[in-house]
C-alpha positions as CSV (number, residue, x, y, z in Angstrom):
1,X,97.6,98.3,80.6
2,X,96.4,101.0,78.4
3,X,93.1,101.4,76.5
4,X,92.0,103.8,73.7
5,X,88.8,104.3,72.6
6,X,87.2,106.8,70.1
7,X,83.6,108.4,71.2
8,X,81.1,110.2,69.2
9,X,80.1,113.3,70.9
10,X,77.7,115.5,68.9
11,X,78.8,114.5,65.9
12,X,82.8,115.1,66.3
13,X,85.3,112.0,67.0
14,X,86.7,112.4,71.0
15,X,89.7,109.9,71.9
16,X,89.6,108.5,75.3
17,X,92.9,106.7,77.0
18,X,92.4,104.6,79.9
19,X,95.8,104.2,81.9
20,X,95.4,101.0,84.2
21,X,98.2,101.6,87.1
22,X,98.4,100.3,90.6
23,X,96.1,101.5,93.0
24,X,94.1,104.1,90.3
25,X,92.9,104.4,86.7
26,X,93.7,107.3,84.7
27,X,91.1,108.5,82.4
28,X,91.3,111.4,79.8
29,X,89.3,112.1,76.9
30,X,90.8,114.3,73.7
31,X,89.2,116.4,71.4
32,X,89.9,119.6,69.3
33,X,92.4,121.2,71.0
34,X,91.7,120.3,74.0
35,X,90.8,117.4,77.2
36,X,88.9,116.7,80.1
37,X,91.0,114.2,82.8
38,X,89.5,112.4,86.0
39,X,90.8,114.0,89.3
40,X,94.8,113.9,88.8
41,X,94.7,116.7,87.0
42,X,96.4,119.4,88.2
43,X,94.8,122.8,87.0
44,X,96.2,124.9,89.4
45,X,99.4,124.0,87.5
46,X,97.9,124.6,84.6
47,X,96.7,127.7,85.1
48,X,99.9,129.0,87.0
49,X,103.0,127.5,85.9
50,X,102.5,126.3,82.4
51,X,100.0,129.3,81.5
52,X,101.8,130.1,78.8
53,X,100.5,127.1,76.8
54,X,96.9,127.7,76.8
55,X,96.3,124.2,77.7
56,X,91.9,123.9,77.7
57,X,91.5,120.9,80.1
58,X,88.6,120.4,82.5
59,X,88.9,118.2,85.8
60,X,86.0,115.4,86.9
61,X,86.7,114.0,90.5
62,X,85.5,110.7,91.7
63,X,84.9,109.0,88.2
64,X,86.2,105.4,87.4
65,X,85.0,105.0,84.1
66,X,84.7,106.9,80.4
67,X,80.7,107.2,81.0
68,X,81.3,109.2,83.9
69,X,84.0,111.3,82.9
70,X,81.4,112.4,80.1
71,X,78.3,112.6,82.5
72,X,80.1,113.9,85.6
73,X,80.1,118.1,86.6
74,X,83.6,119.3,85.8
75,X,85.1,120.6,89.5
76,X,87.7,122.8,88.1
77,X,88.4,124.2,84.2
78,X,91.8,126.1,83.2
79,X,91.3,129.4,82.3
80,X,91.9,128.8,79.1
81,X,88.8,126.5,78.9
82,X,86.8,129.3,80.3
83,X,87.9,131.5,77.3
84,X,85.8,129.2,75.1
85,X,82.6,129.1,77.2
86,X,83.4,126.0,79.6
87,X,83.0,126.5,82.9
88,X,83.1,124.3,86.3
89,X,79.5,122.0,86.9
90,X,79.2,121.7,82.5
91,X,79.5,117.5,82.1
92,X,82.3,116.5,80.6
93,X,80.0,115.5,77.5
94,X,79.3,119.3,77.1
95,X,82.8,120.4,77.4
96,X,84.6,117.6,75.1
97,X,81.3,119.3,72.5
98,X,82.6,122.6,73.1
99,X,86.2,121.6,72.5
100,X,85.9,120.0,69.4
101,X,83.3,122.6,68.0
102,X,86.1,125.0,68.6
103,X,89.0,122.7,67.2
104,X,87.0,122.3,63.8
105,X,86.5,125.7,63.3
106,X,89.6,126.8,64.2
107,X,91.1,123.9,61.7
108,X,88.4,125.7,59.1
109,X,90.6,128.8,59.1
């Protein structure tokens, strides 16, 4: 089952999707150009093999719902994320604000 639901974070629309598979939940929330993900995300990847897309993610381990996704320390950020000011231990409230600051102004120019 799958489950999409749109947040308010500091006064910009965030996305989150909510994979139900067997044995985990995915969680991911979406905003601006960029996402933060619950502990399958691979940033070492990221940050080595697929570099060359700039992909600005952030990585929360140990959460099981949207709420702590948002309120939980990231553990790891891409570089790319780190470019705009978000770094490792910012909640995941902070960073989805960051990201969709950034998307809007970069949609502005």
């Amino acid at each position: 089952m799958m489950r999409l639901v749109p947040f308010d974070i500091e006064g910009h629309t965030a996305l989150g999707a909510e994979v139900l598979l067997p044995g985990t939940t995915l969680l991911a929330i979406t905003a601006g150009n960029g996402y933060i993900m619950c502990g399958a995300l691979d940033v070492q990847l990221l940050n080595e093999r697929l570099k060359d897309r700039r992909i600005i993610a952030g990585r929360a381990v140990g959460v099981r719902t949207f709420e702590q996704l948002l309120e939980a320390p990231l553990e790891s950020v891409t570089d790319t994320a780190r470019s705009l000011g978000i770094e490792p231990g910012m909640t995941g409230r902070r960073a989805i604000a960051v990201m969709a600051a950034a998307g809007a102004k970069a949609h502005a120019e």
